[in-house]
C-alpha positions in Angstrom: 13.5 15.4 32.1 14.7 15.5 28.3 11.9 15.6 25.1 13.0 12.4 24.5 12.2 11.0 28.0 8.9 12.8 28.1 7.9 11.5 24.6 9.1 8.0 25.6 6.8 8.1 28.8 3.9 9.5 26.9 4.3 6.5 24.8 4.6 4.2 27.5 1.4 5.7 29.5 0.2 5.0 26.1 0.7 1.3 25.8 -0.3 0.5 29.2 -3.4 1.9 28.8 -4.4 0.0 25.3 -3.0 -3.1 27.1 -5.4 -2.8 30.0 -8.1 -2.2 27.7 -7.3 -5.4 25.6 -6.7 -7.1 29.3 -11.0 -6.1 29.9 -12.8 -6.7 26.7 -10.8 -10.3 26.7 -13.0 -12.2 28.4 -15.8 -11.1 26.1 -14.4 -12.1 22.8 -14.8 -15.0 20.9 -12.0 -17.9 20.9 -10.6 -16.6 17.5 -11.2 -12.7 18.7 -9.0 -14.1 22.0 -6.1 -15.2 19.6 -6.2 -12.0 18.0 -6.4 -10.1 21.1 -3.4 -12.2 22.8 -0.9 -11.4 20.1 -2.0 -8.0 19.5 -1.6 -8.0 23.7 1.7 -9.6 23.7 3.1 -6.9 20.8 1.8 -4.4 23.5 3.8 -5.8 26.1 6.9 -6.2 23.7 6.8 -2.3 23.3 6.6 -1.8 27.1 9.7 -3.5 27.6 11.1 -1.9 25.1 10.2 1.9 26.1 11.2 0.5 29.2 14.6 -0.3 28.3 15.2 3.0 26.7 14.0 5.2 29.3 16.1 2.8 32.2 19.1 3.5 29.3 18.4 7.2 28.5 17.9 6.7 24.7 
């Protein structure tokens, strides 16, 4: 396994883990807390599929 694959799984670990986070303190927020948390939740998944991506593609 390259640096570059190691740091790009590190980041991904990463993500997943401030995603699932977000995922459990969602139900406690307040409606306009729940918008914020959805997109900051969706830019989290974005960057999944995007590390993703680049370790399936080996950049």
């Amino acid at each position: 396994m390259t640096t570059d694959t190691s740091k790009l799984l590190h980041d991904l670990r990463s993500k997943c883990s401030s995603l699932k986070s977000a995922a459990e303190l969602y139900k406690d927020c307040s409606a306009a807390e729940k918008k914020e948390m959805l997109a900051l939740m969706k830019a989290a998944a974005a960057d999944i599929a995007n590390l993703l991506g680049r370790i399936e593609t080996g950049a």
